[in-house]
VOBA-1610 file (N, C-alpha, C; in pm, whole numbers, padded with zeros to 5 digits, always signed):
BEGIN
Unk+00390-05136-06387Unk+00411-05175-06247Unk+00516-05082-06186Unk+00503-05030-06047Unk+00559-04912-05975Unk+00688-04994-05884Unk+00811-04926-05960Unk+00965-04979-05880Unk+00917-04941-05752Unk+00942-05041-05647Unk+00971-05004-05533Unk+01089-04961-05442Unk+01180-04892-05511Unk+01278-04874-05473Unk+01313-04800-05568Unk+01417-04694-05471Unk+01470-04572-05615Unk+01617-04571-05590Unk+01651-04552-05735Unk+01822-04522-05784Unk+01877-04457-05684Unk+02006-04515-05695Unk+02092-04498-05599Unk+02152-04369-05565Unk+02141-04288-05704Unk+02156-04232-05720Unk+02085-04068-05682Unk+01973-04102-05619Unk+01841-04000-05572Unk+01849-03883-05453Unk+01924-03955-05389Unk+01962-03882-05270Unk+02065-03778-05338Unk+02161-03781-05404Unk+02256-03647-05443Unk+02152-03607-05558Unk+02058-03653-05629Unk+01972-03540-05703Unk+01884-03478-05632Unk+01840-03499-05483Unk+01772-03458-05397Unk+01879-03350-05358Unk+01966-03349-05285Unk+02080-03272-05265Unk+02076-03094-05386Unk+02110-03169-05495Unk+02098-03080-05615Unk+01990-02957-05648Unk+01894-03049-05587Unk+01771-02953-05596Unk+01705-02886-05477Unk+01772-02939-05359Unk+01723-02862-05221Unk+01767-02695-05206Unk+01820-02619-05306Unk+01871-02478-05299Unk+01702-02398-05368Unk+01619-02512-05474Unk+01574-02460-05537Unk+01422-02461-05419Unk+01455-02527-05283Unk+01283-02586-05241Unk+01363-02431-05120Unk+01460-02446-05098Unk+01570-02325-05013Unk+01514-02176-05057Unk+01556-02168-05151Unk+01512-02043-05220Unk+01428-02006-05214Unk+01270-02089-05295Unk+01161-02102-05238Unk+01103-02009-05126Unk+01154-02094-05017Unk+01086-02072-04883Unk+01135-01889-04821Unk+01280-01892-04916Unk+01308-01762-04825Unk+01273-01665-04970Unk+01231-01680-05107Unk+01119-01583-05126Unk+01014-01559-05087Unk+00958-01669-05004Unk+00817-01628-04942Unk+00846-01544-04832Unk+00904-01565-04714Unk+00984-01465-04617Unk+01005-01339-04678Unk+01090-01299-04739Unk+01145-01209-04797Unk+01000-01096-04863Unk+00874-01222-04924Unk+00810-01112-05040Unk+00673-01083-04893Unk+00644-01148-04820Unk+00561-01124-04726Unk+00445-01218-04726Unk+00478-01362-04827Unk+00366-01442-04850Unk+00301-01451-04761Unk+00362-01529-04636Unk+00264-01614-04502Unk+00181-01518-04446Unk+00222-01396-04429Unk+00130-01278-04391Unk-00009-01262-04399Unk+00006-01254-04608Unk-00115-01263-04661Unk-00183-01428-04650Unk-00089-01504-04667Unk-00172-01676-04633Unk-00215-01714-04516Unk-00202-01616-04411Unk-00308-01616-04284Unk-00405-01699-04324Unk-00474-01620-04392Unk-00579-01665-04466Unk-00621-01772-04612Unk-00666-01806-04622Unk-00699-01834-04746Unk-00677-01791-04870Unk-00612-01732-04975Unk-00564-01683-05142Unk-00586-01802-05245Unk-00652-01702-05339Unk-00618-01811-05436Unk-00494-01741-05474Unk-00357-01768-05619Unk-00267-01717-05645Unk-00279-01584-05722Unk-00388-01558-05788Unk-00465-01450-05816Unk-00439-01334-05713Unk-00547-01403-05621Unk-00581-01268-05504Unk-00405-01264-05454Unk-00361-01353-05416Unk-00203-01313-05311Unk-00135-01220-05455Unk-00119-01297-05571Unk-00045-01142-05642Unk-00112-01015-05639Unk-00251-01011-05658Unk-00294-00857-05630Unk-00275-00795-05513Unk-00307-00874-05427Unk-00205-00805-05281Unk-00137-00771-05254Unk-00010-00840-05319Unk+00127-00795-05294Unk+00191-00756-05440Unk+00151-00729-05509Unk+00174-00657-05705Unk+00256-00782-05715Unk+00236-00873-05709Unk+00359-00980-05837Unk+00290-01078-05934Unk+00416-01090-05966Unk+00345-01196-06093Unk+00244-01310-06094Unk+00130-01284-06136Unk+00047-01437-06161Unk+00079-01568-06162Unk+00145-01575-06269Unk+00146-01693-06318Unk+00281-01752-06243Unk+00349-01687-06206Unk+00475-01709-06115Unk+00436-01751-06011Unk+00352-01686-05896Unk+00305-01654-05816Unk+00243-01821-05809Unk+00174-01863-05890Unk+00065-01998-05892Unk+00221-02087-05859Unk+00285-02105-05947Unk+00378-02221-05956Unk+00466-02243-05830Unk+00515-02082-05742Unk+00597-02106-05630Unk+00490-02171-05530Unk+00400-02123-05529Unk+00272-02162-05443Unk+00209-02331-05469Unk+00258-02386-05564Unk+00241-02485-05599Unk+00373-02643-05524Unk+00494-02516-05575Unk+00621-02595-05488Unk+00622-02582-05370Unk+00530-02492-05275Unk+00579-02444-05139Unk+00479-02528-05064Unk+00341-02573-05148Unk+00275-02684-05126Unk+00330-02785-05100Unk+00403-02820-05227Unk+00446-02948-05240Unk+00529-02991-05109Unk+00581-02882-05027Unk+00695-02854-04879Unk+00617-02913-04821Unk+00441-02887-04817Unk+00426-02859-04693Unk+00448-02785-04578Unk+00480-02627-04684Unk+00479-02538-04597Unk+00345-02452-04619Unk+00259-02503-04726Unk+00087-02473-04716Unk+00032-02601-04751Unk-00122-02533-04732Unk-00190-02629-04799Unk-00259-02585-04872Unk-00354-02645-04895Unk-00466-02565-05040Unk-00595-02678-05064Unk-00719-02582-05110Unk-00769-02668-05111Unk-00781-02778-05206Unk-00906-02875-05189Unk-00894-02997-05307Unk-00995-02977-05353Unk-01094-02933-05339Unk-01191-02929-05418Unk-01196-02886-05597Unk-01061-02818-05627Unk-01064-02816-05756Unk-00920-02829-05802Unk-00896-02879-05931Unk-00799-02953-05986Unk-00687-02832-06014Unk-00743-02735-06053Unk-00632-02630-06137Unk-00562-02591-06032Unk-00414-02554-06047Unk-00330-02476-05975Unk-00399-02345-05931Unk-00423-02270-06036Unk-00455-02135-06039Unk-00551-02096-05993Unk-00711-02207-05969Unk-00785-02163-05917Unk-00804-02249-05764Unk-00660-02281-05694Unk-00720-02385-05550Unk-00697-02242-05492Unk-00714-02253-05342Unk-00703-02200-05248Unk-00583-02207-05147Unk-00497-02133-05081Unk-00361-02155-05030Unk-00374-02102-04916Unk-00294-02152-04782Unk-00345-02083-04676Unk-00185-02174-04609Unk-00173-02113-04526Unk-00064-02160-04435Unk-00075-02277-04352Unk-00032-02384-04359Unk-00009-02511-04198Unk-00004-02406-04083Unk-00011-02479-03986Unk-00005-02459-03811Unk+00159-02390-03806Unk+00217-02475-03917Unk+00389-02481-03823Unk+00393-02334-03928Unk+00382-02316-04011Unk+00408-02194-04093Unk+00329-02076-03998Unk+00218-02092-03979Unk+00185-01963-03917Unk+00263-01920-03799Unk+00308-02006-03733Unk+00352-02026-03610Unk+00509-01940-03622Unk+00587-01998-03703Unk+00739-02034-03711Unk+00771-01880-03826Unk+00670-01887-03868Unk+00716-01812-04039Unk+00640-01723-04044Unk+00532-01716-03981Unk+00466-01527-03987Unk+00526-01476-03906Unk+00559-01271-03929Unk+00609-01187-03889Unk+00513-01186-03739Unk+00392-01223-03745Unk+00317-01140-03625Unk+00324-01255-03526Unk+00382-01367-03522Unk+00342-01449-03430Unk+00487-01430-03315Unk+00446-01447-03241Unk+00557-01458-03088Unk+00697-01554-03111Unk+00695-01638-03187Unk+00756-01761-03216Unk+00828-01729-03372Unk+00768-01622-03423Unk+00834-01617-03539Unk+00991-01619-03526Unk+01030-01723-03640Unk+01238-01734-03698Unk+01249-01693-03858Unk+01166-01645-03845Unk+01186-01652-04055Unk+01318-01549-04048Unk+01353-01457-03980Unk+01497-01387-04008Unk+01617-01497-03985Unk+01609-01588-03802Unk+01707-01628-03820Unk+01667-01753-03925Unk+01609-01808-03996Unk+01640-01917-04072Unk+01716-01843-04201Unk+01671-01738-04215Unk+01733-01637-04362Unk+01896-01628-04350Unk+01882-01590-04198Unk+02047-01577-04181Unk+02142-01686-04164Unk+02103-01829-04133Unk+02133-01981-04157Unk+02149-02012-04233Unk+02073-01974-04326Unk+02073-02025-04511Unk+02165-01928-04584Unk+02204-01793-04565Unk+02233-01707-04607Unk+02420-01752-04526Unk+02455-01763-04423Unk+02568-01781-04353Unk+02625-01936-04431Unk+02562-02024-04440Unk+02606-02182-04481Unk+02655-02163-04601Unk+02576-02057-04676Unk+02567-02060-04821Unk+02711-01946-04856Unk+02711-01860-04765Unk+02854-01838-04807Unk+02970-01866-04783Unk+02958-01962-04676Unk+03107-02109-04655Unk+03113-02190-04742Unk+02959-02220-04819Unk+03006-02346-04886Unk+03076-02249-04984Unk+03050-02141-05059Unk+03132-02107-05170Unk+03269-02121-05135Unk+03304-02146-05044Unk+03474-02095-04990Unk+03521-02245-04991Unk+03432-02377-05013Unk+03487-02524-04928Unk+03591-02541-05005Unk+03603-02512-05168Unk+03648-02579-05276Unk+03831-02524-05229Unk+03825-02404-05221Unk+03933-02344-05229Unk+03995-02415-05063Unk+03929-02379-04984Unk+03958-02417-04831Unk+04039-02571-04841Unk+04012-02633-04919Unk+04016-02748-04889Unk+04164-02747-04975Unk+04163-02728-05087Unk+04319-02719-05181Unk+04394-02682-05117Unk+04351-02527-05007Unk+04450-02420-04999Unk+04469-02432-04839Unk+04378-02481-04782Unk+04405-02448-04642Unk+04380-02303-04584Unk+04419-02251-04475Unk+04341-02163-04429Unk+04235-02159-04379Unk+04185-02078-04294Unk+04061-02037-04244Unk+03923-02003-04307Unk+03818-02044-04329Unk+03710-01976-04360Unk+03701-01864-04355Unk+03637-01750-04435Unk+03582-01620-04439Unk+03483-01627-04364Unk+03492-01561-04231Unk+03325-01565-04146Unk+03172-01477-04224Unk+03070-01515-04227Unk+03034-01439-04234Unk+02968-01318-04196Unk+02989-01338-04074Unk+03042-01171-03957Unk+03111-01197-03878Unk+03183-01069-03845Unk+03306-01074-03768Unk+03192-01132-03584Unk+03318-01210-03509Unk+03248-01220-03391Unk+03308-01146-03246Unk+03280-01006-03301Unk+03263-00927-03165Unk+03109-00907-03128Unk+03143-00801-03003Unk+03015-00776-02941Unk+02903-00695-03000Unk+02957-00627-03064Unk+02835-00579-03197Unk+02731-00651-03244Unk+02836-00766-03293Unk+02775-00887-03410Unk+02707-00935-03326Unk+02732-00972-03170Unk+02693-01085-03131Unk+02534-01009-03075Unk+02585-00865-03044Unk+02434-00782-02991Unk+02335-00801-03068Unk+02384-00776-03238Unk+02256-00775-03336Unk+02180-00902-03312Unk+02280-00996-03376Unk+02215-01134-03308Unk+02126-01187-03202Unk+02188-01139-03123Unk+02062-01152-02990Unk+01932-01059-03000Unk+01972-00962-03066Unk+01843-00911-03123Unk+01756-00990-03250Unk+01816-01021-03320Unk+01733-01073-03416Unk+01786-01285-03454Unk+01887-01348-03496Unk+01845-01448-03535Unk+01832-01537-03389Unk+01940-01505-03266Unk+01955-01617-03148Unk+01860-01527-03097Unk+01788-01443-03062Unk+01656-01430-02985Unk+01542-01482-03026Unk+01521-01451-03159Unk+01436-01572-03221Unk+01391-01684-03192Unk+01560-01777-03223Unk+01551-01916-03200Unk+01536-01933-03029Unk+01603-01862-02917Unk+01562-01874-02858Unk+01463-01867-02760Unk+01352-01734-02791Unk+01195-01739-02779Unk+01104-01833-02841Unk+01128-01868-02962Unk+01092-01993-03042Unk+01099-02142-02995Unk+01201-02202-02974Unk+01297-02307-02959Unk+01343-02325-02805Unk+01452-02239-02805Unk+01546-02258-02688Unk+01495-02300-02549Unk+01364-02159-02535Unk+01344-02191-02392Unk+01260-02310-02339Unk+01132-02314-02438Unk+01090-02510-02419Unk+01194-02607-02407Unk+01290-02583-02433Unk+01386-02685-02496Unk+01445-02688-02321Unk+01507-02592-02286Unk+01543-02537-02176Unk+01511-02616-02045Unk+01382-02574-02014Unk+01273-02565-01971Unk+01257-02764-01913Unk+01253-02874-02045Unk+01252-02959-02021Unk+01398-03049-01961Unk+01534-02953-02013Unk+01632-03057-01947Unk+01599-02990-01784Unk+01588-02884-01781Unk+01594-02820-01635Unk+01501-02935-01555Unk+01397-02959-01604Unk+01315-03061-01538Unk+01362-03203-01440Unk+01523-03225-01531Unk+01604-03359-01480Unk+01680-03309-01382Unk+01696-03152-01341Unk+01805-03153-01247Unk+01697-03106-01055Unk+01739-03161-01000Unk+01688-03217-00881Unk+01681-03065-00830Unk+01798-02945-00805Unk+01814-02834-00762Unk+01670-02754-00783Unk+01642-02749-00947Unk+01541-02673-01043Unk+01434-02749-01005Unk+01402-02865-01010Unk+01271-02929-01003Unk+01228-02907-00907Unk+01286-02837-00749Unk+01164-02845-00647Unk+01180-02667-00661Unk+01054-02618-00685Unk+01057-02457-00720Unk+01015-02389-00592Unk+01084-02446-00442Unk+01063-02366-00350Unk+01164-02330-00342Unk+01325-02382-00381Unk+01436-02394-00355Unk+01545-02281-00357Unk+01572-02173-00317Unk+01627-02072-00378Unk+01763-02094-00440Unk+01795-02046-00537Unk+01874-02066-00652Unk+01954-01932-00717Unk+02074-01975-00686Unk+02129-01890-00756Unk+02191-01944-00930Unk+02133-01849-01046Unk+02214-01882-01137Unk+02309-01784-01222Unk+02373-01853-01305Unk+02444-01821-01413Unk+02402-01872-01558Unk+02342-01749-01636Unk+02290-01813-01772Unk+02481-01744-01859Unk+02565-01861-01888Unk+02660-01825-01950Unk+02692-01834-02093Unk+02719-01684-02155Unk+02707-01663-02268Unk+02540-01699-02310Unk+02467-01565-02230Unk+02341-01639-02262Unk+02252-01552-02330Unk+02343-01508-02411Unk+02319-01376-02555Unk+02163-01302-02518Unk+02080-01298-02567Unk+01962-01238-02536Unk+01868-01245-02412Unk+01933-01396-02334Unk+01862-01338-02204Unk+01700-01423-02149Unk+01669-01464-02303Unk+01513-01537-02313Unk+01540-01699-02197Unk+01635-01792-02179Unk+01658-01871-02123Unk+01684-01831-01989Unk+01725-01747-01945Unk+01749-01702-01816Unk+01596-01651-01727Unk+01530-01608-01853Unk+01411-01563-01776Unk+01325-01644-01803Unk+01286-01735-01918Unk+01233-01882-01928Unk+01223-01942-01753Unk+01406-01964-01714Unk+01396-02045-01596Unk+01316-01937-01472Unk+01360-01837-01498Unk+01300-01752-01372Unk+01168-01766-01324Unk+01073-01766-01441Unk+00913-01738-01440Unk+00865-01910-01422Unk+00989-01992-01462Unk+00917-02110-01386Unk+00922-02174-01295Unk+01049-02082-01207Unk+01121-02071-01107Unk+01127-02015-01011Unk+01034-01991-00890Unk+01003-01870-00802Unk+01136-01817-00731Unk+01214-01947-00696Unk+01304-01861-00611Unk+01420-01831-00656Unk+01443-01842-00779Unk+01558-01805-00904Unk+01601-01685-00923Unk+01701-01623-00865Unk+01744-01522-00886Unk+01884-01584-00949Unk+01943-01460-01065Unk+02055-01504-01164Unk+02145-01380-01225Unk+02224-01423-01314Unk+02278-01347-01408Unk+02331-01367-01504Unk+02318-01339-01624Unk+02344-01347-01776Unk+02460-01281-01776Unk+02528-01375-01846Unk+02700-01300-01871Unk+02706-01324-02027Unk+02745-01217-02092Unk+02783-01203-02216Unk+02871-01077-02269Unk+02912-01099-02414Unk+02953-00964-02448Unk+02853-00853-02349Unk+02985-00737-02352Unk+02913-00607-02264Unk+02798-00562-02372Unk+02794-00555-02510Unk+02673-00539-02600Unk+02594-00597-02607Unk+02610-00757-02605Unk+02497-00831-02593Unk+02435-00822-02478Unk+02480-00803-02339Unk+02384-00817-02225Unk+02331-00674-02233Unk+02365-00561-02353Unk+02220-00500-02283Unk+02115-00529-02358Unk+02092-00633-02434Unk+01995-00679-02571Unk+01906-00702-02368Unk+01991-00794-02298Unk+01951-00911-02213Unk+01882-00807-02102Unk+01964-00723-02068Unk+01888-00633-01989Unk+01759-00566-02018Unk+01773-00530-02178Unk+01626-00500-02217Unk+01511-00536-02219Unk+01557-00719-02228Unk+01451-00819-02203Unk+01397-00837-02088Unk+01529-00830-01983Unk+01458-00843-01845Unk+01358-00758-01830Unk+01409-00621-01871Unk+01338-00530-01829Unk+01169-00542-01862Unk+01166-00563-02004Unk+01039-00623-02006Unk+00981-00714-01965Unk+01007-00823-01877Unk+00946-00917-01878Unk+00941-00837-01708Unk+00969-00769-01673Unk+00943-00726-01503Unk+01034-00817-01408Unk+01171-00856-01442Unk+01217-00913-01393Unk+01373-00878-01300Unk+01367-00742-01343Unk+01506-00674-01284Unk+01512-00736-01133Unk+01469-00711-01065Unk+01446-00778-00921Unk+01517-00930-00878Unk+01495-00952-01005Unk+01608-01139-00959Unk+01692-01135-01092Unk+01669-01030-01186Unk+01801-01080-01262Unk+01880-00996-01353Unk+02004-01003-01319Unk+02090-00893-01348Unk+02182-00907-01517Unk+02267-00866-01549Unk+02337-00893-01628Unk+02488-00820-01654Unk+02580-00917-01652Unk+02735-00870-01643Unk+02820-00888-01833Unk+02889-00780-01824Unk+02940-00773-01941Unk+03065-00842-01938Unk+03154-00954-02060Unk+03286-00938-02021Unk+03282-01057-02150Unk+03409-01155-02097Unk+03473-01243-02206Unk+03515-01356-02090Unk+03433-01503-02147Unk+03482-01610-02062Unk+03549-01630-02060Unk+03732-01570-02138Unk+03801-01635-02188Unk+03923-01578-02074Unk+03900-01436-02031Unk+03960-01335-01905Unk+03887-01275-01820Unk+03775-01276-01850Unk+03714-01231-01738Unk+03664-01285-01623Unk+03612-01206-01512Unk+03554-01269-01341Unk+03405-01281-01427Unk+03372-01437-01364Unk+03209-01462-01421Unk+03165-01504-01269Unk+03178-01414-01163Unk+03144-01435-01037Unk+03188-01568-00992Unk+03088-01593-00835Unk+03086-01757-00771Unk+02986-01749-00713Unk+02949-01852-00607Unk+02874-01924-00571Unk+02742-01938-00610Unk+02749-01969-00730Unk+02634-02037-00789Unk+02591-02190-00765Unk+02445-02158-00765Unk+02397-02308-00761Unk+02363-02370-00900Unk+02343-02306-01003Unk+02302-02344-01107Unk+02359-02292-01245Unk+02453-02359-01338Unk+02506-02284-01432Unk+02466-02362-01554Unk+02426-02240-01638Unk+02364-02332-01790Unk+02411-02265-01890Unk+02466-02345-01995Unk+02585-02257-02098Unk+02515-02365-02194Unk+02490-02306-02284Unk+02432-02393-02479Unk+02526-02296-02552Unk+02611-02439-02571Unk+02651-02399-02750Unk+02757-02269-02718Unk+02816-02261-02658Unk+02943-02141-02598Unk+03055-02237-02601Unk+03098-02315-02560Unk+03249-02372-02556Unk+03329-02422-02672Unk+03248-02403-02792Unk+03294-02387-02879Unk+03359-02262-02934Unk+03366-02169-02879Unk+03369-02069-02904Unk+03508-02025-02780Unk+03535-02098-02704Unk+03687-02075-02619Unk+03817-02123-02636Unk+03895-02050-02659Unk+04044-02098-02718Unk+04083-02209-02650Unk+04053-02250-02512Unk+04074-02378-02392Unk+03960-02451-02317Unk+03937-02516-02374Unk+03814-02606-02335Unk+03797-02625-02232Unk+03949-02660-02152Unk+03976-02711-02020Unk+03974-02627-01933Unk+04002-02488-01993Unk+04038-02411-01900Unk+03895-02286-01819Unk+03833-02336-01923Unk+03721-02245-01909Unk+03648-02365-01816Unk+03636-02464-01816Unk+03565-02604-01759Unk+03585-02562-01572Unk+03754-02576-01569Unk+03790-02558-01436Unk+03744-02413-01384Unk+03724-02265-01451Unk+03654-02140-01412Unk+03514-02180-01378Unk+03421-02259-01467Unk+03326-02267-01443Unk+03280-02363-01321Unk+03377-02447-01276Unk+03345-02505-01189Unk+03413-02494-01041Unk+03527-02357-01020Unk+03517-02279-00952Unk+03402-02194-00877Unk+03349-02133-01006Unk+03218-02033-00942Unk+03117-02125-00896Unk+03088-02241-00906Unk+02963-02299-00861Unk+02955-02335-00705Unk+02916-02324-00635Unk+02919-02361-00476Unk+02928-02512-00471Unk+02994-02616-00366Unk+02993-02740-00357Unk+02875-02800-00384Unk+02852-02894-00426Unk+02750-02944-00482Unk+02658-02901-00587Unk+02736-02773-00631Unk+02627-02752-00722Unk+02663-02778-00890Unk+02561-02747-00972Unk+02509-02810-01079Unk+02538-02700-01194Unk+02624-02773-01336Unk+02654-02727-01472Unk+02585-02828-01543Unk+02475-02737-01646Unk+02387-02787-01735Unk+02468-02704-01845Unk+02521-02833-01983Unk+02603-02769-02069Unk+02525-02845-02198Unk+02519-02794-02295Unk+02384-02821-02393Unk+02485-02749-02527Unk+02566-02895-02570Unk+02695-02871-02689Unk+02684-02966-02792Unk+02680-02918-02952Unk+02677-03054-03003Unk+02788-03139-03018Unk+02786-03244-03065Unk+02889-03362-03049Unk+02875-03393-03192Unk+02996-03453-03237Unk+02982-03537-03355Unk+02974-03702-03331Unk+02843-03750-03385Unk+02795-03901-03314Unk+02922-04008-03433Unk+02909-04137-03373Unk+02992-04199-03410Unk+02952-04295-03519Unk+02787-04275-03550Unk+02682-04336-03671Unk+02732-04222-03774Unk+02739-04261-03911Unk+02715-04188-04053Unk+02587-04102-04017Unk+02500-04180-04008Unk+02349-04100-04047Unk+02291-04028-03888Unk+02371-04052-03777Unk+02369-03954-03702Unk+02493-03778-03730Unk+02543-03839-03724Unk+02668-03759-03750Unk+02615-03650-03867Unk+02574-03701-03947Unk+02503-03634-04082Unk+02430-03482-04056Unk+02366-03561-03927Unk+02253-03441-03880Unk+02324-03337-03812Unk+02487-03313-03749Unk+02557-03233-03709Unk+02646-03152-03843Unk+02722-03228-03851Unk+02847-03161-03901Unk+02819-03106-04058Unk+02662-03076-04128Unk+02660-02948-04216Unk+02698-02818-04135Unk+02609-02805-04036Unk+02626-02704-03975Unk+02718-02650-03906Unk+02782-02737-03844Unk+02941-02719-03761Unk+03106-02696-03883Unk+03047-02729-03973Unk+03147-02743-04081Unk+03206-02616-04050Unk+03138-02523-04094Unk+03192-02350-04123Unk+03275-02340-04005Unk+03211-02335-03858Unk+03294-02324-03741Unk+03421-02393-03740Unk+03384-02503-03780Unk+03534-02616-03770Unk+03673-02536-03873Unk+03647-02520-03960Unk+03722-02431-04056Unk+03731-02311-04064Unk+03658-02255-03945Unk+03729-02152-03887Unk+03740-02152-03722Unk+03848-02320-03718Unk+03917-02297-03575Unk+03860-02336-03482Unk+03737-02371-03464Unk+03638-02373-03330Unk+03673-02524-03331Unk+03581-02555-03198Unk+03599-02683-03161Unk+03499-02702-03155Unk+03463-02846-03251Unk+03299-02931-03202Unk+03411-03126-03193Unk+03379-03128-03023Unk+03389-03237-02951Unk+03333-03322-03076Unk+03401-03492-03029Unk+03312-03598-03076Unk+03298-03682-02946Unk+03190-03723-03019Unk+03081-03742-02849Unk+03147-03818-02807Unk+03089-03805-02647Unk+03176-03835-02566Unk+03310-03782-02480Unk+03349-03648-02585Unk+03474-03641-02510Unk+03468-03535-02421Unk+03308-03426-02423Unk+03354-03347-02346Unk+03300-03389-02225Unk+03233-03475-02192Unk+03223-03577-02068Unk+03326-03598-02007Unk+03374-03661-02091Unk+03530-03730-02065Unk+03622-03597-01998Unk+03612-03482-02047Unk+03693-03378-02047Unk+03643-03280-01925Unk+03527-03312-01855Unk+03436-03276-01748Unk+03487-03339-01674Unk+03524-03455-01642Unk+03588-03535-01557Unk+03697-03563-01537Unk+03838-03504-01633Unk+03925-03488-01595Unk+03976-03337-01551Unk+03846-03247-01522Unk+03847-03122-01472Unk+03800-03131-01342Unk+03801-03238-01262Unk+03786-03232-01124Unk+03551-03245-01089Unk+03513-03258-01241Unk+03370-03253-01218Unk+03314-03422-01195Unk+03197-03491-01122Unk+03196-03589-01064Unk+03037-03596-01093Unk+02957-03704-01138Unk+02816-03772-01152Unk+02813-03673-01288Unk+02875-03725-01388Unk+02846-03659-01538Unk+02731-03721-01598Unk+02643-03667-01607Unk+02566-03734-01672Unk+02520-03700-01825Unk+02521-03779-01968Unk+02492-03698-02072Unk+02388-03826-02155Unk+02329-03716-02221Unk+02187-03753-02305Unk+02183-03683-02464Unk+02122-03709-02546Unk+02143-03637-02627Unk+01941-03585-02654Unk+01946-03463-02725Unk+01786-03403-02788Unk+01772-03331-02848Unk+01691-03315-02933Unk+01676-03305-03060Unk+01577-03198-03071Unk+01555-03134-02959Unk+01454-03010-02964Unk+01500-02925-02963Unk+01640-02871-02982Unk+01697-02743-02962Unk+01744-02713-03091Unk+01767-02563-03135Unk+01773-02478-03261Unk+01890-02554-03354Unk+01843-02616-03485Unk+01938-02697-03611Unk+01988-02800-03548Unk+02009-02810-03507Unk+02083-02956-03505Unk+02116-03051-03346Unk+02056-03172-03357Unk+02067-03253-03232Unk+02169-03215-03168Unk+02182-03242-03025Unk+02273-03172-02891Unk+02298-03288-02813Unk+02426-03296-02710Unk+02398-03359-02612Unk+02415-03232-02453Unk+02324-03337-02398Unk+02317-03247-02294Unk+02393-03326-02183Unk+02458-03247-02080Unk+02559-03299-02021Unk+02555-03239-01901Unk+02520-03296-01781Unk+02485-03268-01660Unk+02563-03278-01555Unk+02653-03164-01499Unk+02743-03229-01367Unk+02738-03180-01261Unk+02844-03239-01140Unk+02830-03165-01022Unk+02964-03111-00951Unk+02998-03063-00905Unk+03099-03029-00856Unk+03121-03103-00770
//
């Protein structure tokens, strides 16, 4: 007769073994599996394709099943002789050729976490700062916008985008002309997201002077120079213009030595009545919400940054002179649930 219930103990042996389902997924990335699993393989044909091992080859293909990051067929029992082919979300998310592909930035997520956690043991005895694992100038932040935050945000970001924009009254009637500010808006894909669904949206992307020319490049492709520009600098001293009607910043204020102080700049540049869409995570005040934040925020936190607990940067919006705060939280934007936080000047 089958326990219905498992040891208490399951969840930290689940823990234990998630490096090995981890690993996994970013040898398939790494060796070019999903490529060849376009299609159909048995483990046979995918090693002759790509020269590797057989019998290796069957067993990862067996665990990467087990993910549900393929499927295979049923018609026959043996490992070695089913058939393997990629899910929807794998072709989508995890092949090189698709529009939507993240398989770099998830490499560089797994690859960045994984070298904080080596540091927690000592961090924690010794105190001190985390070892980043890249420095964060404008270099770092350019590559990035080239490869893991352009990703997530061609992937992710701009649907994500796309739907809070939907709640703000300014954006929703698309005859409306609009001026914005995409701040700290690294590669640029969210700025032109809103544009193309936005007729009368003209804007500008402010970031490192390296990163906005990732952003300029993008415009450029998408045929959008005409409504949208891009300024180089640092929120922290620099002019990020004014009279904007529309300002949208994800996941940047963590990243400013004064929370407050950058709050009151940003709500300078906006014209009276107009509208800051700020999209930051929070640490929730549930265990098993909270859970779903602070792996990921850990590294930042221990090296210095600030991740709010919910609620306060509301709170902290409104003792900056901002008025009709409104905040929500969602769960469609890149790793980890957000709240989104809506105000007006």
């Amino acid at each position: 007769m089958p326990f219905a219930t498992q040891h208490v103990l399951q969840p930290y042996w689940d823990l234990a073994v998630a490096p090995v389902q981890a690993d996994g997924l970013a040898a398939a990335l790494e060796l070019g599996i999903f490529e060849v699993l376009a299609t159909p393989h048995t483990p046979a044909q995918l090693a002759d394709t790509l020269a590797l091992h057989a019998p290796h080859t069957t067993l990862l293909l067996e665990l990467l099943w087990s993910m549900q990051v393929l499927e295979r067929d049923t018609a026959t029992a043996e490992a070695d002789t089913q058939r393997y082919r990629c899910t929807a979300a794998t072709l989508q998310y995890f092949c090189r050729n698709s529009v939507a592909f993240c398989g770099d930035a998830w490499l560089y997520r797994l690859h960045a976490l994984r070298h904080f956690a080596t540091q927690l043991s000592t961090l924690v005895r010794e105190g001190g700062k985390a070892a980043p694992y890249s420095t964060a100038n404008g270099v770092n932040w350019a590559v990035a916008a080239q490869q893991q935050i352009g990703q997530e945000q061609r992937a992710v970001t701009m649907r994500a985008a796309l739907s809070v924009m939907q709640r703000v009254a300014p954006f929703a009637d698309a005859n409306t002309p609009l001026r914005l500010l995409d701040l700290g808006g690294g590669p640029g894909w969210v700025a032109i997201a809103l544009a193309q669904a936005h007729a009368g949206l003209h804007g500008c992307v402010f970031d490192w002077p390296e990163t906005v020319a990732v952003a300029a490049a993008n415009i450029a492709h998408a045929q959008l120079t005409d409504r949208l520009e891009t300024v180089g600098g640092d929120l922290d001293g620099d002019d990020i213009g004014n009279g904007y009607d529309l300002i949208w910043c994800s996941s940047v204020l963590h990243f400013v030595p004064d929370m407050a102080a950058a709050l009151r700049k940003i709500h300078a540049a906006l014209k009276p009545g107009g509208v800051f869409v700020c999209v930051q995570a929070e640490i929730a005040p549930a265990a098993v919400d909270a859970a779903r934040v602070l792996p990921y925020y850990l590294p930042m936190r221990m090296l210095g940054r600030t991740v709010t607990r919910q609620g306060e940067l509301a709170q902290l919006l409104r003792d900056t002179g901002w008025r009709q705060v409104e905040q929500y939280g969602a769960s469609d934007f890149p790793m980890a649930p957000v709240q989104v936080l809506i105000a007006r000047t």
